[in-house]
N, C-alpha and C positions, 0 to 999 in steps of 0.2 A: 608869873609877872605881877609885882606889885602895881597898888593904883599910885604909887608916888613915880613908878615910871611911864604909865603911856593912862592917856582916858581911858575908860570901859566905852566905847562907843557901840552902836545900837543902830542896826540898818531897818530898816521898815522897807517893803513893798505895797501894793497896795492895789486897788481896783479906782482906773482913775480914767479921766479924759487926756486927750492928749497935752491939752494947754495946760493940766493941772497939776501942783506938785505932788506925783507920783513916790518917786523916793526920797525918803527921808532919813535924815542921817540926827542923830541926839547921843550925850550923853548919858550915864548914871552916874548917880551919887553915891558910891558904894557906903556911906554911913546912913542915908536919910531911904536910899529906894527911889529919889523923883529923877524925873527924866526932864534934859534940859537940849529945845531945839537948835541944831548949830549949823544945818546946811539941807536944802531941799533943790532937788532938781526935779524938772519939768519939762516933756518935750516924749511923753510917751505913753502909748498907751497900756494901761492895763499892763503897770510892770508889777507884777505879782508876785514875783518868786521870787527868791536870791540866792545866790552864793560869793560864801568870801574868802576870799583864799590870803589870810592873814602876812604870813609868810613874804610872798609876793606883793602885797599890797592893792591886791586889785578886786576889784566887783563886778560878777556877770547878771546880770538883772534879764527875765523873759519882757515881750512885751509882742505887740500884733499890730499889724497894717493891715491895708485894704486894699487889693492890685488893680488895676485897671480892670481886670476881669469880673473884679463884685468880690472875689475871695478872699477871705483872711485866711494870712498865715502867720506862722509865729516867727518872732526874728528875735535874737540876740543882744547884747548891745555889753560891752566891757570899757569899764571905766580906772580909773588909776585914782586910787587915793590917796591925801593930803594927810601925814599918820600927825603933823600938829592941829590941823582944823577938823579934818574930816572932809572937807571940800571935794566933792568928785569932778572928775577930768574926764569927759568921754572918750574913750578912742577909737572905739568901730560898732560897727552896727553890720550884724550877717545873719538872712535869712538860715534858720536851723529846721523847719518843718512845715510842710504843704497844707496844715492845718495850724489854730490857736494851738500854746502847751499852756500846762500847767505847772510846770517841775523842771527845775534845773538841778543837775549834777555835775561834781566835779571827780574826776580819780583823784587818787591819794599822790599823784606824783603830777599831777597840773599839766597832763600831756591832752588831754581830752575831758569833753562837754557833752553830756547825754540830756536831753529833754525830753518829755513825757509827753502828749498830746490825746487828751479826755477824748476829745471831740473826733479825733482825725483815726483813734486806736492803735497809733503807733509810738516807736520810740525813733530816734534821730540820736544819732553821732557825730558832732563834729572835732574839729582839732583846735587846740590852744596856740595860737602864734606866737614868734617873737615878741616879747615884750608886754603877752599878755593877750593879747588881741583874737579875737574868735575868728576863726579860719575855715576853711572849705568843710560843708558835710560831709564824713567819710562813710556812712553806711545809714541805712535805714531798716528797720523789721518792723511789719507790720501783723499784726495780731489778727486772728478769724474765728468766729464760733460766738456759743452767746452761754448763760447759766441759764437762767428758771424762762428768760424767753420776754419775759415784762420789762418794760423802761424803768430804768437804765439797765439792765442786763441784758436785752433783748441781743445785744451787740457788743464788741471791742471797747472799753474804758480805761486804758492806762492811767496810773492815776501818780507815781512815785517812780524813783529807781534809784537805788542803794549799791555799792561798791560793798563788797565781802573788807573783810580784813584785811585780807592780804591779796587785794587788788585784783584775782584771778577773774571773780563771776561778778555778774551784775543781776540783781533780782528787780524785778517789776511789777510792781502790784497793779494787776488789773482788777479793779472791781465790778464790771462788767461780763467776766469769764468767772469769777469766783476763783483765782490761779495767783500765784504766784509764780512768775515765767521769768527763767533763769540761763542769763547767755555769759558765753566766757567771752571774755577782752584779748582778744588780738589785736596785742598793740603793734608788733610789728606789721600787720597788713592795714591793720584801722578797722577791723570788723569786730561787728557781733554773730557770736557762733552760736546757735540754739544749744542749750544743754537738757534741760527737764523743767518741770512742772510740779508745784504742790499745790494742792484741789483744798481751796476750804470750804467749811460747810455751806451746804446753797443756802444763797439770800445772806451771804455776810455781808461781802462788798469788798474786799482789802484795800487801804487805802494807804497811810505811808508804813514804813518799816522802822526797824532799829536792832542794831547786833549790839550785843551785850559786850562791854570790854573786855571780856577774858577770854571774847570770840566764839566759847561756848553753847550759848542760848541765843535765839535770834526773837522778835515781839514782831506782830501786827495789827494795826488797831483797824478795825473792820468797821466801816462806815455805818450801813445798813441796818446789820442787825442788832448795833450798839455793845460788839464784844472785843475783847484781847486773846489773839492766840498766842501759846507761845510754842517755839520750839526747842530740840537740840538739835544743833547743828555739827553737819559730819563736812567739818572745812577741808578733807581730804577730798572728797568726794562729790562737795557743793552739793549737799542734799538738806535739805530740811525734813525734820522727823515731829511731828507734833502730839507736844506731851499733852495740851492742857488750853481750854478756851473758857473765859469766865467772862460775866458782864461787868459794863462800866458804870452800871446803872446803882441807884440804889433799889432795894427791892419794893418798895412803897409807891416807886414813881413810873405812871401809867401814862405820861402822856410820849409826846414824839419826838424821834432825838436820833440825830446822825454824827459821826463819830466826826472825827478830822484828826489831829496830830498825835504824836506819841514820841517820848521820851525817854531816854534815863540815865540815871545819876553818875558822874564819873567812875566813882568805886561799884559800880553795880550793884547796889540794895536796893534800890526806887526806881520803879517805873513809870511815868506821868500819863495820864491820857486825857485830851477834850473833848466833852458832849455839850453839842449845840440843840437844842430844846430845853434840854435841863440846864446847860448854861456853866457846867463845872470843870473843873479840874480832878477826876479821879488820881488818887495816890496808892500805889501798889509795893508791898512788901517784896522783894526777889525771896523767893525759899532756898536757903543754901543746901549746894548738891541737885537739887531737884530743877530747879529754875523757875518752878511755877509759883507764880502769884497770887498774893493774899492781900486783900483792898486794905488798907488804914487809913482813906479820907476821901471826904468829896466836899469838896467848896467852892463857893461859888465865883466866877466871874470878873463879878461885879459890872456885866457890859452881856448884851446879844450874841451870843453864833462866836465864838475863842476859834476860830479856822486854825489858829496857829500860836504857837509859845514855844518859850528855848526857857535853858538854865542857862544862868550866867557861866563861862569859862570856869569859874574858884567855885561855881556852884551855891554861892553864897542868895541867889535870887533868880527868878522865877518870872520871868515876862510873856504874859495873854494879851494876845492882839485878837480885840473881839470885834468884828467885819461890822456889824448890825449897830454895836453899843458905840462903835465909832471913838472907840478910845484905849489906851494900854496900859494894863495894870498890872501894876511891879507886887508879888510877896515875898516875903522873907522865906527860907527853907533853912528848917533844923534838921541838920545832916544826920544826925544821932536818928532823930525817928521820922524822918521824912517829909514829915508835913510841912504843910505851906501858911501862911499867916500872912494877910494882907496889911499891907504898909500904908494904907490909906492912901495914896498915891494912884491918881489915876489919871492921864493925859490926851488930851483931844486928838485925835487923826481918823481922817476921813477914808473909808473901809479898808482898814488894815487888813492884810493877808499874811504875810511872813514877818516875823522879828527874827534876826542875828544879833546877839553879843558876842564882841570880840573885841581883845586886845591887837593891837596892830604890832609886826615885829619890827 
């Protein structure tokens, strides 16, 4: 989709109070890189995460209440948007997990909503309704056991969950188990079916995922111990097989640094990853045949703690939302070799957690 037919629009979640404007909706410039504010909504707390389901035109955003009991849990909340202004519509709000989440998922056919829960160590499935609307939880799996024994691993940390390619298995990184925990999707009952298990090294941490477009090699950026595994994936079989774990780090840099997001390029050349201490954007070569990765850059930020960043749809840019720096910073990506170049552009929001780019259909 050209920019002559719809904005490049640009969702933000965020860590916020309830009165404050949590989600934020902005364009880009797709010639200059700057980001231009065009609709904020308020009325949530600690809406974090996102997913946008373009096609449909709708936005499920997490967020968390407080029950009468003292408990937070996490709830839901699906919005309809405005594809000339970007203006969000609420249209429901559904408790989805007996603890705070962190992570929201869509399947590839918008029948179903999985949320992640750090806190609580479980995942949550709910249904898609009519019209878009977040519907009854249809199943729950809760996680048991611990890795090295030490906080955070002491116990259960679901931290992501990723839909396979072709929609069968759902993987879940726990970085608390040191696992990647893998259930098939029964859509027709509404369940998650346990499948297996891949172990990474103790004290990594796994925290989000990414399959490679050709479905082939699957990436995980491991919080903890500031690495990239990667694997080949047997999508027959929903197995992950791991070739290969390298750091995100440069080798000079000693001090302390916890991973967060991971990325890659439409045509599958480039892999992205952010470190929070060091403050960068690692850029990684794909090895053709092999899958494994060879670093080609680390740059910086320009902002505290990058919790999260997307490439643009056309891939043409590169947006860090950095939690701490309190602000998002657009660079250019030269496709040919990877790297990134900052546009100088950097814009004020109050502790970003997730950025979407998307055209709206």
């Amino acid at each position: 989709m050209s920019t002559q037919e719809s904005p490049l629009y640009v969702f933000v979640g965020s860590y916020a109070n309830q009165e404050d404007n949590g989600v934020k909706v902005y364009t880009l410039d797709e010639k200059s890189g700057s980001l231009t504010l065009k609709h904020e909504y308020a009325g949530l707390r600690n809406p974090t995460f996102l997913n946008v389901d373009a096609a449909r035109v709708r936005l499920y955003a997490i967020a968390d209440i407080t029950k009468e009991s003292g408990n937070k849990v996490g709830i839901g909340v699906s919005f309809a948007i405005d594809k000339e202004t970007g203006e969000l519509t609420e249209l429901n709000r559904a408790e989805m997990a007996a603890n705070t989440t962190c992570h929201i998922q869509r399947d590839r056919d918008s029948r179903f909503l999985t949320v992640t829960s750090y806190h609580g160590g479980m995942i949550g499935l709910s249904a898609i309704g009519e019209g878009g609307t977040i519907g009854a939880v249809l199943d729950t799996a809760q996680h048991a056991g611990a890795s090295t024994g030490v906080d955070p691993q002491d116990k259960p940390h679901p931290h992501s969950s990723f839909y396979s390619p072709d929609g069968r298995y759902l993987f879940v990184q726990d970085l608390g188990l040191d696992r990647i925990v893998a259930y098939r999707l029964d859509d027709e009952q509404g369940k998650l079916i346990y499948h297996n298990e891949t172990v990474i090294r103790t004290g990594g941490g796994p925290r989000h995922f990414v399959f490679h477009p050709g479905g082939e090699f699957a990436y995980v950026i491991n919080e903890l111990d500031s690495t990239v595994t990667a694997f080949r994936y047997d999508a027959e079989n929903g197995v992950l097989n791991e070739i290969q774990t390298i750091s995100t780090l440069p080798k000079e840099f000693d001090g302390e640094n916890g991973c967060a997001e991971i990325t890659i390029s439409s045509d599958g050349r480039y892999v992205y990853g952010s470190n929070r201490g060091h403050d960068s954007i690692v850029v990684y070569q794909v090895q053709e045949g092999s899958g494994e990765l060879k670093v080609v850059q680390h740059i910086s930020t320009e902002g505290g703690h990058p919790r999260h960043f997307a490439l643009t749809p056309n891939g043409n840019y590169l947006i860090a939302a950095n939690r701490d720096g309190n602000n998002l910073v657009t660079y250019l990506v030269d496709k040919e070799q990877g790297t990134l170049t900052w546009t100088g552009h950097s814009t004020k929001a109050s502790k970003p957690v997730c950025v979407i780019p998307v055209y709206l259909s």
